[in-house]
Structure formats: structure tokens, C-alpha cells
N, C-alpha and C positions, 0 to 999 in steps of 0.2 A: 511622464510629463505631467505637471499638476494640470487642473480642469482651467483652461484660462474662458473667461467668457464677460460679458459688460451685463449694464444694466438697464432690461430692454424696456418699450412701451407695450402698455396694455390697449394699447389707441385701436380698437373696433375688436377688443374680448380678449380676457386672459390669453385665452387661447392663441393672440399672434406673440407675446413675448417670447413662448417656446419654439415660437414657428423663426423667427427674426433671430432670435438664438441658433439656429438650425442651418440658417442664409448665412448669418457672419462661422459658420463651421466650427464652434463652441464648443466645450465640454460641458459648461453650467451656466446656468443662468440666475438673475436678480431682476426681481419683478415689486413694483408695490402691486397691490392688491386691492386698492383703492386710491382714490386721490390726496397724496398725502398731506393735503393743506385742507383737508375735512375732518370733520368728528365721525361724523357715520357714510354710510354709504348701507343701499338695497344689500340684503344678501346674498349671497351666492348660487345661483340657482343650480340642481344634481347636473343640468347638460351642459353647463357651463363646467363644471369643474372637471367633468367626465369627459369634455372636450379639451381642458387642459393637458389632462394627464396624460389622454392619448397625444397631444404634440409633445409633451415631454419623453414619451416611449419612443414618438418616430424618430426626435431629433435622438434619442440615446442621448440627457441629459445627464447627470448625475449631479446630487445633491442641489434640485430646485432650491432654491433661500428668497425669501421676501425681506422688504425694508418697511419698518412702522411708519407710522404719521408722524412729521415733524411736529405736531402739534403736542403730543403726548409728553408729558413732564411728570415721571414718578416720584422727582427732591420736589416736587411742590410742596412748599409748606404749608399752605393754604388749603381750607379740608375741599371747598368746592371744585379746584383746580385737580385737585390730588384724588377724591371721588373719581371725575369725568377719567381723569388720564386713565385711571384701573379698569373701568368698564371700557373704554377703547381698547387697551392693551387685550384686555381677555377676547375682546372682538376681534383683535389681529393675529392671535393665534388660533381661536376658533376658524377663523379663515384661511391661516394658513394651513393648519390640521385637516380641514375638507378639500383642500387642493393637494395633500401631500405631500407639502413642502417639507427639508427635512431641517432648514433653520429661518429661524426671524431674529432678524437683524434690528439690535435696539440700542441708543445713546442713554445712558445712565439717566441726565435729565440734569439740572440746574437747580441751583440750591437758592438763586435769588435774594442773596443776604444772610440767610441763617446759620451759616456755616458750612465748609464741607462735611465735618461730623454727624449735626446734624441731617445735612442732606443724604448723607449715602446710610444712615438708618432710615429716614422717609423711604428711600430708594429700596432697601433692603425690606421695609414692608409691604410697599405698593406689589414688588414683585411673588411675596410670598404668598400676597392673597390673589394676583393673578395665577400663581404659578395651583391654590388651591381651588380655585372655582375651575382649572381647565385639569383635575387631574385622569391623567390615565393615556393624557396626549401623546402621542410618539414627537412632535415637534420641538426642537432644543431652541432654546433662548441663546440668541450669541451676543454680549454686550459688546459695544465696540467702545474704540477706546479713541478719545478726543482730542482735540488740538489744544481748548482750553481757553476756548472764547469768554469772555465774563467771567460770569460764574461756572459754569459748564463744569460736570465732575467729572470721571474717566481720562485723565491728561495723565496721570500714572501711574503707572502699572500695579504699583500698591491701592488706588481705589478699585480698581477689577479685583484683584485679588480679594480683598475685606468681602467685597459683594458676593460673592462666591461661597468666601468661608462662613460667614453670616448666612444663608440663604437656610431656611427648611429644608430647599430640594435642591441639594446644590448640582447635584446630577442631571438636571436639565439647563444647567447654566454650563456657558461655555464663551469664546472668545472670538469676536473678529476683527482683524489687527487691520488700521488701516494707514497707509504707506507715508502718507500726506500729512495726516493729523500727529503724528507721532514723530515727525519731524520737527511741524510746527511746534507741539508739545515738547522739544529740545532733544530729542532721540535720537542722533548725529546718524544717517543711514547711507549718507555720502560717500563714505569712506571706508575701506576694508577691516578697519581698527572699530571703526563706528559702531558697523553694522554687526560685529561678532562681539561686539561691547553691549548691545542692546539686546539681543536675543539671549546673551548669555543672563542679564537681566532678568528680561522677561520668564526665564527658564527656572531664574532662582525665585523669583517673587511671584509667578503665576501658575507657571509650567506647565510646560511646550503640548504636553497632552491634552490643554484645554483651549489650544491653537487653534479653530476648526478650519477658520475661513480668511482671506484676505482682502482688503480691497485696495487695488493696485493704482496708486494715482501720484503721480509729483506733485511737486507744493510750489506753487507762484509767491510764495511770500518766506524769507528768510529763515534758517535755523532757528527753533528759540518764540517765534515772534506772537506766538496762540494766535494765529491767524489763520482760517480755515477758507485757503483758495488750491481746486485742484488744478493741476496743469497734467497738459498729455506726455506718457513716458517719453525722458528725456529733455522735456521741451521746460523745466521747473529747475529749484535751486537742490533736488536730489541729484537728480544728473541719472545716467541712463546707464551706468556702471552697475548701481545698487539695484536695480529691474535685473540686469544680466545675472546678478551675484543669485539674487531671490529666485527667479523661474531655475536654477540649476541649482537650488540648496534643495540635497538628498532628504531633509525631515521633511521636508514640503511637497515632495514630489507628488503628492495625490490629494493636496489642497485645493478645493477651489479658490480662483485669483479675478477676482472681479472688477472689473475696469467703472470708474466714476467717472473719468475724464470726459471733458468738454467734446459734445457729439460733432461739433463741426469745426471745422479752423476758418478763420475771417474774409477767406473767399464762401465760406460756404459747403465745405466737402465735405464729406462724412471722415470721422475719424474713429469710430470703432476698426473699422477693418484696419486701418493704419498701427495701431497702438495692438494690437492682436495680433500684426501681422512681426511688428518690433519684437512681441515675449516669445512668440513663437522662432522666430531668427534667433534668438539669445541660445534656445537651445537646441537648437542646430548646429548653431556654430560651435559650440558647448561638444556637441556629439560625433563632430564634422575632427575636433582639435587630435 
């Protein structure tokens, strides 16, 4: 069964995301690591992290993953903007390397006028000189790939790839495919023709090897439309077929599948346990058939 698990709060110390991971009965977990609409944040203090790792050992997590700051832009054309991003990004994997997380989850970034070309070699530097100021890291970089808002690079499959093959170390670059965005990005995942049309794709222009991670969310906004709204499985214009097809695809089976979807529905209720309890059904009934 892949690792299904969401994306927890660190609300009173790293240490309750692995815990609240643990309550929803998870395989993996997704944490930021600071407040992602900041530049900096205190560091991480040795009992803090040391408290982590033992709720990640209680819960029997595998493959802890953090998500960067929205703030970080490595296509900044702009050297001020594109400075701060690098020194943040190296600060998010130093952080994430002290907590022993084994990826960090990052959006390519925004070209803001200059070009895609342009942008995904700014992108391709930012990351080279993050990826040399933090060498010797065990923590893998996962780019994820976008819906394709504005400017936004990552919308297909061929900018991951470039980034990869372009990288110094391409060995610490790696991929986290996420369900919603790659919809919206016109990746048809709806349909059984769709969805072995895209990974067969992805397999040829990226490949499936550098797959790591998923994050599992439907899309509130149309096929096609680079509009980046998630909805909880089933409840979006994927439909709840293509969740079925994924939690029971044999390359997947020991993926983690991270849930982004909206924590509550409009009375209020929690929807993690819900939407966990749906991937979890899929393959059941899957095992059940």
C-alpha cells in the first residue's frame, strides 16, 4: 500500500506534525518547517529536532518531506530577489537535513517576463549553488511540477526534466507529481486513456524513477484552465475514479501520497480523516475484488 498521509501543522513544535500524523494513522508525513509566508525563521534548536525524530520513530513514519516557503523564487530574474531566494532555499534544506527529513518539496519558481528559457536556467543556477553550499546532504530536492499560474515554470513535464538534466547534481534532484496541478496544467487524469496517456508521458520525458512523492488532491477548476485550486478526492473536476486508479498503480505502491486538500468542509469538520479514509477504501476494495 503506498505511504498515504496530509500535510500536518507544526501549531506548538515540529514535533506535533509527526504526532497528528500518527492520530490520522499515516504512513508519511508533510510538514513546513517554518512559516511559509516568512524569509527567516529562529533555528532549530538539537531538542527540538531530537523531539522530532523520536515522534517520527513512534509514529513509524517513512519518508518525513517538508514543503519550502512560498516566498522563494529561484527564475527571479532580478539578482536581489534571486540572492534572498538562494540563501532561504539553502536554509530550508539545512533545516530540513537537521530534522532528517528525506525530501523537500520545491516549485521551480516564476520567470516573471523573462522567458521560460530564461527562467529555468536562473532556476537551474539558483539550485546549483543551493545544491553546492549544502553538499554532503542526504536530503533530496523534489521539484514539483505546476498548474501554470502566470508565469509559473514546472506546467510540463519537459521543464522538470531540462532541470534535472541541466543540474551539477542531478542526483539530488528528484520529482513530486502533484494530482491537481497537472490537471489544471492539461494532463487529462480523469480518464483511463488520460491517466496512462500522462504517466506514459511522464515515463518517456522524465522517468518514473525520479517519481518520489505525490501529492494527492483534485482540482476545483476545469481541465486545461492553469488554475491552481485543490478540492478533496473526489469532490473536484478529477473525479474520484483517477484517486482509485493511483492508490492501486503497482509503480506506486511505496510512494508517499500526500493529501493538500482543504482541512475542513463548510460545516467545519475535519477532512483529513475523510479523504484518507477514501485512498485507503480504494484499496481495499481493490484487494477486497
Amino acid at each position: 500500500m503506498p505511504l498515504f498521509g496530509a500535510h500536518c501543522s507544526i501549531a506548538g513544535g515540529l514535533h506535533r506534525a509527526a504526532e497528528i500524523a500518527a492520530e490520522l494513522d499515516s504512513g508519511t508525513v508533510q510538514l513546513f518547517t517554518k512559516n511559509a509566508n516568512q524569509w527567516s525563521a529562529r533555528p532549530i534548536a538539537d531538542s527540538e529536532a531530537k523531539a522530532f525524530k523520536a515522534a517520527v520513530r513512534q509514529a513509524r513514519l517513512k519518508h518525513p518531506t517538508a514543503h519550502d516557503s512560498y516566498l522563494i523564487n529561484l527564475a527571479a530574474p532580478g539578482e536581489e530577489l534571486f540572492a534572498k531566494s538562494v540563501a532561504a532555499f539553502v536554509d530550508e534544506l539545512t533545516r530540513a537535513e537537521q530534522l532528517g527529513l528525506s525530501y523537500l518539496v520545491t516549485h521551480p519558481g516564476a520567470h516573471v517576463g523573462s522567458g521560460e528559457d530564461a527562467g529555468l536556467r536562473r532556476v537551474t543556477e539558483g539550485l546549483d549553488e543551493a545544491l553546492r553550499r549544502t553538499a554532503g546532504y542526504k536530503v533530496k530536492v523534489l521539484l514539483e511540477n505546476t498548474a501554470g499560474q502566470g508565469t509559473c515554470l514546472g506546467h510540463r513535464f519537459e521543464h522538470l526534466a531540462r532541470l534535472i538534466a541541466d543540474s551539477a547534481d542531478p542526483g539530488r534532484l528528484a520529482v513530486c507529481f502533484d494530482t491537481c496541478h497537472a490537471f489544471a496544467a492539461g494532463y487529462d487524469l480523469s480518464t483511463q486513456e488520460g491517466y496512462d496517456a500522462t504517466f506514459a508521458e511522464f515515463a518517456r520525458v522524465v522517468g518514473l524513477r525520479k517519481l518520489k512523492a505525490f501529492h494527492v488532491n483534485d482540482s476545483a477548476r476545469p481541465l486545461g484552465s492553469r488554475v491552481d485550486r485543490h478540492a478533496g478526492i473526489g469532490l473536484g473536476r478529477i473525479g474520484e475514479a483517477a484517486f482509485r486508479r493511483l492508490a492501486n498503480d503497482p509503480r506506486f505502491a511505496k510512494h508517499p501520497m500526500i493529501l493538500e486538500t482543504p482541512k475542513e468542509d463548510a460545516a467545519g469538520r475535519p477532512m483529513d480523516p475523510v479523504n484518507l479514509g477514501k485512498l485507503r477504501g480504494f484499496v481495499a476494495e481493490a484487494a477486497a475484488a
